[in-house]
FIKOLNU-590325 format. One line per 3 residues: number of its first residue (from 1); their letters; for each residue x, y, z of C-alpha. Coordinates in steps of 0.1 Angstrom, whole numbers, padded with zeros to 4 digits. Example, Ala and Ser with C-alpha at 12.3 -4.5 7.8 and 13.67 -1.06 7.14 Angstrom:
2
1	AS	0123/-0045/0078  0137/-0011/0071
end
This chain:
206
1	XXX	0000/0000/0000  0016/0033/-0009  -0014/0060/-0002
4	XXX	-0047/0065/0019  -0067/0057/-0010  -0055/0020/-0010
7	XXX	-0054/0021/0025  -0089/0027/0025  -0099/0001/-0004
10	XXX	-0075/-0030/0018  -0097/-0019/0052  -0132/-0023/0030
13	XXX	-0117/-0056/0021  -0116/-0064/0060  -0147/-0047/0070
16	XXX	-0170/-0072/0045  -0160/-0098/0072  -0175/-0084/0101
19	XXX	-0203/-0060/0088  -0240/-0068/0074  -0251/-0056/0037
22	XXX	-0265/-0027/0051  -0235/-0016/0072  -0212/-0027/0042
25	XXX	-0229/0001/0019  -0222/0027/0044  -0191/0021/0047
28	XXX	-0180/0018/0015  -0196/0054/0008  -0179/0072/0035
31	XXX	-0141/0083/0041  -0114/0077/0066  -0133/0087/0093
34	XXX	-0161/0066/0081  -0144/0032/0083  -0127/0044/0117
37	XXX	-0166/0046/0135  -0177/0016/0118  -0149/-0008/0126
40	XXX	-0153/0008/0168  -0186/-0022/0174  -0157/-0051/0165
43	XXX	-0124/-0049/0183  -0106/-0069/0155  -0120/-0046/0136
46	XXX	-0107/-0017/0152  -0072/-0038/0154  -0070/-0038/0118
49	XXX	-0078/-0001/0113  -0051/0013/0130  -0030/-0018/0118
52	XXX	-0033/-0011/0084  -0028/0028/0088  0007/0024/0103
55	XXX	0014/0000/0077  0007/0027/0047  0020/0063/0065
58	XXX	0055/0038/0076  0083/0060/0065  0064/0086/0050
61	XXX	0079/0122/0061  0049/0140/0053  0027/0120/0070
64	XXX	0046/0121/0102  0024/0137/0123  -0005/0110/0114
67	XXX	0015/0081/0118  0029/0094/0156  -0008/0091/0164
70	XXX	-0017/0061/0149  0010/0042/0162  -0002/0053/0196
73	XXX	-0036/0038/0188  -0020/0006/0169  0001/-0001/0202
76	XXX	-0033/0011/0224  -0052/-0019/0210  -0026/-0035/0211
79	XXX	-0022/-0039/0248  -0059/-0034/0255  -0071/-0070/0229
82	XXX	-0038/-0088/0236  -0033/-0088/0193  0001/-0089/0189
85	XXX	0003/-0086/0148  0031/-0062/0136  0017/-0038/0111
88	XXX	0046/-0047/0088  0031/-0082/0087  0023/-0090/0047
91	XXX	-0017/-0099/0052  -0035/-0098/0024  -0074/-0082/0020
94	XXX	-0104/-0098/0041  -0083/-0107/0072  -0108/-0114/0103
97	XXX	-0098/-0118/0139  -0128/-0139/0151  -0119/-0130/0185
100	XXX	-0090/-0115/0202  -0065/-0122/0232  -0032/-0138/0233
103	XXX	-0028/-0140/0196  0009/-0137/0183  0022/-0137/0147
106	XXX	0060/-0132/0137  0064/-0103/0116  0079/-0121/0086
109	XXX	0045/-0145/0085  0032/-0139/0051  -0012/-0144/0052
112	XXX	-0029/-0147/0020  -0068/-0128/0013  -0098/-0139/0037
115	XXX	-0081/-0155/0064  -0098/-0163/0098  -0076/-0160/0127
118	XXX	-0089/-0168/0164  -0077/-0162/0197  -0048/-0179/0217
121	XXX	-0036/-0186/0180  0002/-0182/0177  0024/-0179/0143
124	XXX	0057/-0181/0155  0092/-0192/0139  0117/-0218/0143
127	XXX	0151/-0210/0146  0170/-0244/0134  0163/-0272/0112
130	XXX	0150/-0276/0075  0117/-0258/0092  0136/-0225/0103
133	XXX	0118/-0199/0093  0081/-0185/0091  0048/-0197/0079
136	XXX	0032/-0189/0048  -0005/-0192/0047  -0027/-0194/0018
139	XXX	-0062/-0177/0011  -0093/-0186/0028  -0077/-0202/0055
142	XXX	-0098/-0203/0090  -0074/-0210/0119  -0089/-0221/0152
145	XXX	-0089/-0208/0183  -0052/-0224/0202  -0036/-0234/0172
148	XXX	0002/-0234/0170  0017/-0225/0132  0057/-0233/0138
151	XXX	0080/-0228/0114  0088/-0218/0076  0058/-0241/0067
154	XXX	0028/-0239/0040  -0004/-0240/0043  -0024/-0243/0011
157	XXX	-0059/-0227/-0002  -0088/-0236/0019  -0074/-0249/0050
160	XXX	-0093/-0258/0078  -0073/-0254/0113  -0090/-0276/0142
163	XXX	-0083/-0262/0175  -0056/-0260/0197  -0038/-0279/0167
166	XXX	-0004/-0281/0165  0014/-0278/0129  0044/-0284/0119
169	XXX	0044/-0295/0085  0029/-0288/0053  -0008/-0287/0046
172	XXX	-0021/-0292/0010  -0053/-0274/0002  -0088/-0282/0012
175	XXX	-0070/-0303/0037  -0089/-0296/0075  -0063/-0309/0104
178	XXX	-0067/-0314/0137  -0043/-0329/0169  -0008/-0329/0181
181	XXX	0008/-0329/0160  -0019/-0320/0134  -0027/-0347/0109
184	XXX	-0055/-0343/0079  -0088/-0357/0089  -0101/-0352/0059
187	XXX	-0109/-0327/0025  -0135/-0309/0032  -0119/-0272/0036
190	XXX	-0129/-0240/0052  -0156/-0231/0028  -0183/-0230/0055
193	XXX	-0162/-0208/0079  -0149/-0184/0058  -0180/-0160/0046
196	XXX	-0184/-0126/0036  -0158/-0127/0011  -0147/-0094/-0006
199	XXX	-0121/-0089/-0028  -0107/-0063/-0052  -0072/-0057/-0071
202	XXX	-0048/-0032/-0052  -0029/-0022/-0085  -0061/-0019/-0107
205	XX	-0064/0011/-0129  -0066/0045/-0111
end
């Protein structure tokens, strides 16, 4: 994201996931401002506002002012729904945080469009072995509340997490997993837990 404008368009992407038809088409009419008291009802919601924010005015010398003050927001939610998620995370558009406390993700974690994330989920890296590294997770994923996603690892398109599910390895898509470790139980997918889908292309045509 390089400008408010996309900024905006990514966080419309997220809102779909929380919001009714009704609340949608308000949302998508209004500005900045708009999408900040729509996304106040639903604190991942909220999380990804002022997530996403940091993430465009990063670095930006005119916008220094802004991002001082978002950043004290971002680390006020922070604190306040136990969501730690760097804004320099790549996440891609739709991302919903089903509920929040004691959810973690590495920074370097790379998360596709529309993926559900729960609480007490962690993302977190392993340091040695042919696993060091950080996940990547495909799109339309719905992750669990508990589950444990350890180490440069893929998890395709479609992915069910069961939870408190520890994973470890690879996951092909439409795979759903469960246990400890997590093994497939069968390939069904997410399609039933990941709704309200909304997607557009960041570098369309201005």
């Amino acid at each position: 994201m390089n400008t408010i404008k996309e900024f905006k368009k990514l966080f419309v992407t997220d809102a779909r996931r929380y919001l009714d038809n009704q609340a949608f088409e308000r949302i998508q009419r209004g500005g900045v401002f708009r999408c900040h008291s729509m996304s106040c009802k639903e604190p991942g919601l909220r999380f990804s506002f002022w997530m996403r924010l940091c993430g465009v005015l990063r670095g930006k010398k005119k916008w220094l002012p802004l991002y001082v003050v978002a950043l004290q927001r971002f680390n006020h939610y922070k604190y306040k729904y136990g969501i730690s998620i760097p804004f320099v995370t790549q996440i891609g558009q739709g991302f919903y945080i089903g509920h929040f406390g004691c959810i973690v993700v590495n920074p370097r974690a790379i998360i596709g469009n529309n993926v559900n994330i729960s609480q007490g989920v962690t993302i977190g890296a392993t340091n040695r072995g042919d696993k060091a590294g950080v996940a990547t997770i495909g799109n339309g994923v719905y992750i669990a509340p508990g589950v444990k996603i350890i180490g440069a690892i893929h998890i395709g398109n479609n992915v069910a997490i069961g939870a408190n599910a520890v994973v470890t390895h690879d996951v092909p898509d439409n795979a759903v997993v469960g246990g400890v470790p997590a093994r497939i139980i069968s390939m069904n997918g997410a399609e039933e837990y990941v709704n309200r889908k909304y997607e557009y292309s960041i570098y369309e045509p201005k």
